[in-house]
C-alpha positions as CSV (number, residue, x, y, z in Angstrom):
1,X,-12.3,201.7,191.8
2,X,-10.5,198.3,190.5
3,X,-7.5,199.5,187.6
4,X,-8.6,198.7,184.5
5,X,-5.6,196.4,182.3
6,X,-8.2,195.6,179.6
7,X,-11.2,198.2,178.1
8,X,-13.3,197.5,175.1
9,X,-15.4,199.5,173.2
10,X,-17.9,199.0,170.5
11,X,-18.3,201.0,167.0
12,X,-20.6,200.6,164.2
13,X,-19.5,203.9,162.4
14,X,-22.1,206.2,164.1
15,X,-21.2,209.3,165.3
16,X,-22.8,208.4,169.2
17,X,-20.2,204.5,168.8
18,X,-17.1,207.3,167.6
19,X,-17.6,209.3,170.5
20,X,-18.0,206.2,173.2
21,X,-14.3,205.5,171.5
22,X,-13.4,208.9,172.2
23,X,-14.3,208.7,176.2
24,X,-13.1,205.0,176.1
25,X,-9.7,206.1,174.6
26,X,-9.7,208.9,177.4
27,X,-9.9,206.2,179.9
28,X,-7.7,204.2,178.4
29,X,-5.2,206.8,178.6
30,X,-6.1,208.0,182.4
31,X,-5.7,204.0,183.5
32,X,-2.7,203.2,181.0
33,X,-4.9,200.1,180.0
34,X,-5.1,198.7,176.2
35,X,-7.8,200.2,174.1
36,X,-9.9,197.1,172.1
37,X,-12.1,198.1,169.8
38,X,-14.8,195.6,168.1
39,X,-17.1,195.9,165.6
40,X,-19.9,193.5,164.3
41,X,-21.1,193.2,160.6
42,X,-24.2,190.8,159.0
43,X,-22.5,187.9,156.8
44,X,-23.8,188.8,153.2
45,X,-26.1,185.4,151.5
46,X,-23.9,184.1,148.3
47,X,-27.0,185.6,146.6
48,X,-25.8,189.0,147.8
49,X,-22.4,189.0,147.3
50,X,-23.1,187.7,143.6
51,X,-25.3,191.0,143.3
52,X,-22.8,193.2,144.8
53,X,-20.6,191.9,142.4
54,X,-22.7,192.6,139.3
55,X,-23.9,195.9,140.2
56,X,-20.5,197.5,141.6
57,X,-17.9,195.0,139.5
58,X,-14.4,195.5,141.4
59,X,-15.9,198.2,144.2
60,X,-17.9,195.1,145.4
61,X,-15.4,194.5,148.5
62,X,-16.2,198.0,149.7
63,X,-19.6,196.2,151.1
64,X,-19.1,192.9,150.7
65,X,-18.0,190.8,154.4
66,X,-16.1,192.1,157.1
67,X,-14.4,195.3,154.4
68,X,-16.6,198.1,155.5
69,X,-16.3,197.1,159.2
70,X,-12.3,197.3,159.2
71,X,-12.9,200.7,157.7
72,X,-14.7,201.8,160.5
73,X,-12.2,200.3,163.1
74,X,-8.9,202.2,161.4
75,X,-11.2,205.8,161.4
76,X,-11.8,204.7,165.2
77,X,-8.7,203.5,165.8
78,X,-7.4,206.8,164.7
79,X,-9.6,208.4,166.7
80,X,-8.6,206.8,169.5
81,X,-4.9,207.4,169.0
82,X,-6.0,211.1,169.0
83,X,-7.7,210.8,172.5
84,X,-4.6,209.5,173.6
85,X,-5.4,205.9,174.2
86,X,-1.6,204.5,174.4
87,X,-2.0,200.5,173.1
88,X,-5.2,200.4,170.8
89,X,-6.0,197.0,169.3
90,X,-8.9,196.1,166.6
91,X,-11.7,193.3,166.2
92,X,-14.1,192.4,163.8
93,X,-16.2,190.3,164.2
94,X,-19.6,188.6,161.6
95,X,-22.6,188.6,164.2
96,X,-25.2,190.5,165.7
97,X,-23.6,193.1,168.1
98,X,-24.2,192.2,171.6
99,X,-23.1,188.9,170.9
100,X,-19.6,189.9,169.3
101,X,-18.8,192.1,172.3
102,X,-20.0,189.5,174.9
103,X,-17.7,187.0,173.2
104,X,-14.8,189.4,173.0
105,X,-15.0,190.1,176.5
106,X,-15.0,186.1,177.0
107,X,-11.8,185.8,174.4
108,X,-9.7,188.6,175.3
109,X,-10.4,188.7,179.4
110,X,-11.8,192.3,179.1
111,X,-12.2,194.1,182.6
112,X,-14.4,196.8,180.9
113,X,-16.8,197.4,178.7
114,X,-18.1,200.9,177.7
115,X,-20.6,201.4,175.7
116,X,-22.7,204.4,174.3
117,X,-26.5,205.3,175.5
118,X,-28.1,205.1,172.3
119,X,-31.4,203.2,172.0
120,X,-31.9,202.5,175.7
121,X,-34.5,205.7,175.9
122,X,-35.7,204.6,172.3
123,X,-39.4,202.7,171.7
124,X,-37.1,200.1,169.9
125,X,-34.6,199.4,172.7
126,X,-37.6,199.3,175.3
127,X,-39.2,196.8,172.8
128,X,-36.5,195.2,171.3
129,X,-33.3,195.4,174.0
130,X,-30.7,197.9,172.8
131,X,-27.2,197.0,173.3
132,X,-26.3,198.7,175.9
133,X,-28.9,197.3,178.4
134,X,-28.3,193.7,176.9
135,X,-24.3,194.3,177.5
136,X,-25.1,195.1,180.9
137,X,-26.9,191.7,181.6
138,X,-24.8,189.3,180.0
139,X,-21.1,191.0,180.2
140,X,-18.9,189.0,182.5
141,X,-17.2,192.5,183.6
142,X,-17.9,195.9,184.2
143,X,-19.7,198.1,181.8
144,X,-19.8,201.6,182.0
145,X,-22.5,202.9,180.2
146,X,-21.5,206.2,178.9
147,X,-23.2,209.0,177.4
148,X,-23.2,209.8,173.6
149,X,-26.3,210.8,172.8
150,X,-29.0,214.1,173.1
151,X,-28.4,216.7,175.6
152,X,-25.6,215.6,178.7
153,X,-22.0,216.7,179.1
C-alpha cells in the first residue's frame, strides 16, 4: 500500500463525519501524513442574512456564511489532535459537498480521501448520490470509504 503524505477528511458536524475524523486522524497518525479537514456550507441569499440579522441582532454570525462551519472544523480539529493525528490543517469551503472535497483534493494534491458510509445504503443516496459514492467517482486519488454508521466495528 502506497504511503500516504496527504489525507483529507470531510465533516459536516454529524456524529458519523466526527468519527470518519477520528479513523482518519488514526491514519494520519499510523502513516505520519498531514490531517486536512474540509467542510462545505450553503452561501446564505442577502435576503437571509438581513433576516438573520433582525431576528438574532449580534448572534446573527453564529449562522450567517462560513461561522458555523469553522466551528465544526476547531471541534474536529480537536478531535483529531486527540486521535493523535500529528499536523492537522482546516478548510472551509461555500459549496455543495462533493464538490468542495473534489476541489480540495485538486488544490492541495491530496493522496487520500476518507470518507464516512452514511447515505450510500439510504433511498436518498441510491436516488440522489450520497457523497461517498460521488467522491469515489470523481476523486483524483484514493478514497477509503470507511465505516461510521449502524452496526460494523
Amino acid at each position: 500500500m502506497a504511503s500516504y503524505k496527504k489525507i483529507l477528511v470531510g465533516t459536516d458536524g454529524s456524529e458519523s463525519s466526527f468519527r470518519a475524523v477520528e479513523k482518519a486522524a488514526a491514519l494520519a497518525a499510523d502513516s505520519g501524513a498531514t490531517l486536512l479537514i474540509a467542510s462545505a456550507y450553503a452561501e446564505m441569499s442577502d435576503r437571509d442574512q438581513r433576516r438573520a440579522a433582525q431576528a438574532l441582532g449580534e448572534e446573527a454570525y453564529k449562522v450567517v456564511g462560513s461561522h458555523p462551519a469553522e466551528d465544526i472544523l476547531r471541534e474536529a480539529a480537536d478531535l483529531a489532535k486527540k486521535a493523535g493525528a500529528p499536523d492537522v490543517d482546516t478548510t472551509c469551503e461555500p459549496g455543495d459537498p462533493v464538490d468542495v472535497l473534489v476541489t480540495v483534493i485538486d488544490k492541495k494534491k491530496v493522496d487520500l480521501c476518507i470518507v464516512g458510509n452514511r447515505g450510500l445504503n439510504s433511498l436518498a443516496g441510491r436516488l440522489l448520490g450520497s457523497v461517498p459514492a460521488n467522491i469515489s467517482h470523481r476523486a483524483s486519488c484514493d478514497v477509503l470509504i470507511v465505516h461510521t454508521t449502524g452496526r460494523g466495528r
